[in-house]
C-alpha positions as CSV (number, residue, x, y, z in Angstrom):
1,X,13.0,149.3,-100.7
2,X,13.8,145.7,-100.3
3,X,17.8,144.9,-99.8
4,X,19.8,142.6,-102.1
5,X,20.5,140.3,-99.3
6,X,16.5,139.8,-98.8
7,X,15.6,139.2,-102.5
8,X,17.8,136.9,-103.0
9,X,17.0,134.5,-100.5
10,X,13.1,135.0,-101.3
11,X,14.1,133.5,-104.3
12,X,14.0,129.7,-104.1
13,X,17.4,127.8,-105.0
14,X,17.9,125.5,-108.0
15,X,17.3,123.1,-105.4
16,X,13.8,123.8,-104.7
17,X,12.8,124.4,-107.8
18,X,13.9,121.4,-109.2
19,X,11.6,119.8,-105.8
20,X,8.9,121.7,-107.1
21,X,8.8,119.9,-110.5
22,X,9.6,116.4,-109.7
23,X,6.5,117.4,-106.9
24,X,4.4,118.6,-110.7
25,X,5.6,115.4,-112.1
26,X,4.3,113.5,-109.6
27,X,1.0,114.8,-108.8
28,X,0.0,117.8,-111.1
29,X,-2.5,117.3,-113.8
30,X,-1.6,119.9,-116.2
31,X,-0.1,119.5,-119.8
32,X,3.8,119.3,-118.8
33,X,2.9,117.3,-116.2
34,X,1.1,115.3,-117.6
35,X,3.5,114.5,-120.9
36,X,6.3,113.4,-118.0
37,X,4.0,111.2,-116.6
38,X,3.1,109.5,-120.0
39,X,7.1,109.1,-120.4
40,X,7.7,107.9,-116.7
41,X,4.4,105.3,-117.8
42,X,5.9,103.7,-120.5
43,X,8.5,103.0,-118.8
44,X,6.7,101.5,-116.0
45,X,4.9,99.2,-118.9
46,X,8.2,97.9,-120.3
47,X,9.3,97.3,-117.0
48,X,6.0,95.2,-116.0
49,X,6.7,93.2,-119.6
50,X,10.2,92.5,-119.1
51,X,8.7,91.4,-115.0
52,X,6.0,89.1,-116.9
53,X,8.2,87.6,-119.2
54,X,11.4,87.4,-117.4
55,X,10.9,83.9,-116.9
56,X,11.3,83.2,-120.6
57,X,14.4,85.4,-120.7
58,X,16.4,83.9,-118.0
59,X,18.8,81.6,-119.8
60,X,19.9,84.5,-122.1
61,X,23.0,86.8,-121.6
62,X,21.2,89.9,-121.8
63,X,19.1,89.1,-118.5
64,X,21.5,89.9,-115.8
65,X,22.5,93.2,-117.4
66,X,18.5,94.4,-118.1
67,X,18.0,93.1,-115.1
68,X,20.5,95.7,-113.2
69,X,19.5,98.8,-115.2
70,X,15.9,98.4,-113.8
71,X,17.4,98.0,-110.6
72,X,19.0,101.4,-111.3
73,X,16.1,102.8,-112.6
74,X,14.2,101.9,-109.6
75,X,16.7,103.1,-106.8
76,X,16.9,107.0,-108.8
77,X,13.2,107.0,-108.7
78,X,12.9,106.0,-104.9
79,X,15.6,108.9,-104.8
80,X,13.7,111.4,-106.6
81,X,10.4,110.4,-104.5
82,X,12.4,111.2,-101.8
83,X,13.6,114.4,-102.6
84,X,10.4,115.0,-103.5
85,X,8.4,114.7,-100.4
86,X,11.7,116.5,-98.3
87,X,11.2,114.0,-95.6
88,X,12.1,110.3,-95.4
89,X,9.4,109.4,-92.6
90,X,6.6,110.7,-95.5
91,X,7.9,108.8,-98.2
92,X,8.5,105.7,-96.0
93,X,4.7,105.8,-95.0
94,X,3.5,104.9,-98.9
95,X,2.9,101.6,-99.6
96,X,4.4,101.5,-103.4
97,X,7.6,102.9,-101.8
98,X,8.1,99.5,-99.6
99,X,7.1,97.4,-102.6
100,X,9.8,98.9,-104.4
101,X,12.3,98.2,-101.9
102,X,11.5,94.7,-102.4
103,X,11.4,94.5,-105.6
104,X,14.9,96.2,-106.1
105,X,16.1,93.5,-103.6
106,X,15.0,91.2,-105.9
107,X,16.6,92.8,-108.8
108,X,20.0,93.3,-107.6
109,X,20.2,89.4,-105.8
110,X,18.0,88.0,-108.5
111,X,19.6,84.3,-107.2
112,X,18.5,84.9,-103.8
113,X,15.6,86.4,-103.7
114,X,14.0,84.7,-106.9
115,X,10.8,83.7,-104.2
116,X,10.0,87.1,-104.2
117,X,10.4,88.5,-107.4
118,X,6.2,87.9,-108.1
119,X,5.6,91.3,-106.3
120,X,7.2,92.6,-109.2
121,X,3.4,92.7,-110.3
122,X,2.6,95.1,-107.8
123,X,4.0,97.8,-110.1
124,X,0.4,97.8,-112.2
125,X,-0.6,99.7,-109.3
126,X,1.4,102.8,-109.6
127,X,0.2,103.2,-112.9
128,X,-3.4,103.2,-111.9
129,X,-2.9,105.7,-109.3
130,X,-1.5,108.0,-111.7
131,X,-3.4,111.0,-112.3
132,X,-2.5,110.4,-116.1
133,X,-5.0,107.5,-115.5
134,X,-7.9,109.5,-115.1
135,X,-6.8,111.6,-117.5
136,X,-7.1,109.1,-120.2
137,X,-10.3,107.8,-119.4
138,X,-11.8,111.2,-119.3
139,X,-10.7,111.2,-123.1
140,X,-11.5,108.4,-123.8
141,X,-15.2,108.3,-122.5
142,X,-13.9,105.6,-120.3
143,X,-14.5,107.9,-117.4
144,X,-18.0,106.0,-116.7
145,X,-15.7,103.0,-116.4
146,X,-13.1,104.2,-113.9
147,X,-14.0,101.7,-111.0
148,X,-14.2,98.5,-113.6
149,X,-11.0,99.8,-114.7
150,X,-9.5,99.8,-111.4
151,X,-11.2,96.5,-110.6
152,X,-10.0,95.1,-113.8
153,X,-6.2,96.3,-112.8
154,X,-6.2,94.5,-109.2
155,X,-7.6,91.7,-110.7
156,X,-4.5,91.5,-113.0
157,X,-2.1,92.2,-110.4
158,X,-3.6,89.4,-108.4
159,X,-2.8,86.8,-111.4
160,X,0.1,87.6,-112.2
161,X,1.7,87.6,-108.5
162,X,-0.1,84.8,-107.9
163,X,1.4,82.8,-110.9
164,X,4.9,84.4,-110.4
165,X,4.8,82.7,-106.9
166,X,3.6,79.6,-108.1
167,X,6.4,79.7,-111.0
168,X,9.1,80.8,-108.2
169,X,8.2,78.5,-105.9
170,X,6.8,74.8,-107.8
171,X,7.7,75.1,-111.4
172,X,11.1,76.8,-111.2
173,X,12.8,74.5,-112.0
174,X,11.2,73.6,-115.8
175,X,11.8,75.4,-119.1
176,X,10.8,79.0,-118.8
177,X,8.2,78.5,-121.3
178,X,6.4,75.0,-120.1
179,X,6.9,76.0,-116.3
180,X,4.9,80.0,-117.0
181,X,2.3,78.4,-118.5
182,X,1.7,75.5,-116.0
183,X,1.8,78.2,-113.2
184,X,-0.6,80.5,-115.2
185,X,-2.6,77.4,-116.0
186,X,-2.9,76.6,-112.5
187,X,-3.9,80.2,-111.1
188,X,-6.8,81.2,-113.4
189,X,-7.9,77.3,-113.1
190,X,-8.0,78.2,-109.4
191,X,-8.9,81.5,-109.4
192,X,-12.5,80.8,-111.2
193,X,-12.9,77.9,-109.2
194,X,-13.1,75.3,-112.3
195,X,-10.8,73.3,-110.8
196,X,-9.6,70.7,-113.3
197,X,-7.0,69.0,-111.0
198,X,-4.8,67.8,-113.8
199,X,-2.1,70.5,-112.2
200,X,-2.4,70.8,-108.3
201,X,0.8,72.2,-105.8
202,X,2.1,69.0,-103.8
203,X,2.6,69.6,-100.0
204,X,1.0,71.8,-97.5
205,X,1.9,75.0,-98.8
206,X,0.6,73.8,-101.9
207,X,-2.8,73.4,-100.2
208,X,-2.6,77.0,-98.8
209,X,-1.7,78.7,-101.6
210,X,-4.7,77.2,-103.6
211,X,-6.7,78.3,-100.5
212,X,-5.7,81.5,-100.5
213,X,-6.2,81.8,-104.2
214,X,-9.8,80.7,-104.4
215,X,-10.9,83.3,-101.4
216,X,-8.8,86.4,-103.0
217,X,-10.0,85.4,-106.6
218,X,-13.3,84.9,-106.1
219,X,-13.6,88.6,-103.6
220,X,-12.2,90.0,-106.9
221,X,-14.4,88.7,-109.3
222,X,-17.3,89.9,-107.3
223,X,-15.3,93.6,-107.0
224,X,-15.4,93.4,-110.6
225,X,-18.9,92.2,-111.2
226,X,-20.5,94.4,-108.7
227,X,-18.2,97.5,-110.9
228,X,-19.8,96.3,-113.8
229,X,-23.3,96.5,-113.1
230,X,-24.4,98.9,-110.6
231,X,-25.2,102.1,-111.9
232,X,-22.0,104.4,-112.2
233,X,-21.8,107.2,-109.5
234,X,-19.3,110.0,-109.2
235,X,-17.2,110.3,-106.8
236,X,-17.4,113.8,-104.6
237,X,-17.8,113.9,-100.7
238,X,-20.3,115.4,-99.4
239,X,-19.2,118.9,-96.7
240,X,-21.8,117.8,-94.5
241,X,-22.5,113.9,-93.5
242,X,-18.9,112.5,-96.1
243,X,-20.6,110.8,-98.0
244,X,-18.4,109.9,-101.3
245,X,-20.4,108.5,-104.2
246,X,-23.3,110.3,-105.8
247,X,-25.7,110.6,-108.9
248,X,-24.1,112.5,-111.9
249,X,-27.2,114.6,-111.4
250,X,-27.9,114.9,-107.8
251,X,-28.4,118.2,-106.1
252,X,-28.8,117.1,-102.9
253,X,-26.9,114.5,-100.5
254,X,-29.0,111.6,-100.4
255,X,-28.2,110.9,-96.9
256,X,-28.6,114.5,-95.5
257,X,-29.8,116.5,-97.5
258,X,-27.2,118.9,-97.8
259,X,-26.8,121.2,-101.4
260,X,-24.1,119.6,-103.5
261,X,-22.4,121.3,-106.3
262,X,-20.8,118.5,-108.1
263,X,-18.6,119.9,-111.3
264,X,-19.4,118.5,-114.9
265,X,-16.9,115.8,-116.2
266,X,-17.1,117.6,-119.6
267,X,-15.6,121.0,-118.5
């Protein structure tokens, strides 16, 4: 018969259990789970449109103090990913976790760090690695369209850093309004290579940042054609050769052969 002593430290701590279920938020797919992760996603969204329209916000009184609860928001989350994972090298090896050090630098010396606040954009991406992501899709039919999705999502990320560092760095210093636009104007003007020139960035930087912006946006327009029309494929590797994308309906591993057992979406 098991001692008192024993039992009780086979059962986890209040610690560990409360680990265990910011670890379910985070990645499991089930019903709780998955209602957190719509709540933690709305969030992220309201953040995102208080990022995106900041600009127009900035004279008002209410700025600095939004401002600093997202900046609160932001740090107990890094803390709970933390906790989380149990071990600060793992955490510090995901990329979102670095763009959210920089972007709470940005929030909490919003004056000096103004450059950088465009990677406040960045933040699309958590919500597209989100298993609540596939979820929806899969409920919505959408599951077909995962990868134009996806592509879709970077491309939007792209614009809007790319016209929050444009804003931040050339047209600052206009009205929130007139000075957003012009920066948007000039991005997507870029970005699909039309090319008006009645907006262009003065100086050398302004050069390389259209540079840059006509090479990233046109790679992404192709990701998002090529998403578009080549036939959709589901994603399972293959034991044998690794091979990731297949046929719904394939039975065998087009490149060795080897007897695949790919589940049905609709189970």
């Amino acid at each position: 018969m098991a001692s008192p002593t024993r039992t009780r430290r086979s059962m986890p701590s209040r610690l560990e259990i409360l680990q265990m279920k910011l670890r379910r938020v985070e990645r499991g797919g089930d019903r709780w789970a998955l209602r957190w992760q719509a709540a933690l996603a709305v969030i992220d969204v309201t953040i995102i449109s208080f990022f995106i329209f900041g600009p127009f916000l900035r004279s008002g009184p209410s700025y600095l103090i939004i401002d600093y609860m997202i900046a609160v928001w932001i740090f107990a989350e890094l803390l709970a990913r933390i906790f989380a994972a149990g071990s600060l090298r793992a955490i510090l090896k995901r990329p979102m976790t670095w763009i959210d050090l920089v972007i709470l630098g940005t929030l909490l010396f919003p004056n000096a760090l103004f450059n950088f606040a465009f990677l406040r954009a960045m933040r699309l991406w958590a919500i597209g690695e989100s298993p609540l992501f596939a979820v929806i899709l899969k409920r919505l039919g959408c599951h077909s369209y995962r990868d134009v999705v996806r592509a879709s999502l970077n491309f939007l990320v792209f614009l809007f850093m790319v016209t929050g560092f444009v804003y931040t760095t050339f047209f600052y210093h206009q009205n929130g309004l007139v000075g957003f636009i012009d920066a948007l104007y000039f991005t997507v003007a870029t970005m699909t290579t039309t090319g008006f020139g009645d907006i262009t960035l003065p100086g050398p930087l302004g050069k390389l940042t259209s540079v840059v912006t006509m090479i990233v946006g046109i790679s992404l327009f192709v990701r998002l054609a090529q998403s578009i029309v080549r036939p959709y494929k589901v994603l399972y590797p293959c034991e044998a050769c690794g091979l990731q994308r297949h046929e719904v309906d394939a039975v065998h591993c087009k490149a060795c052969g080897h007897l695949l057992n790919i589940p049905n979406d609709n189970d």
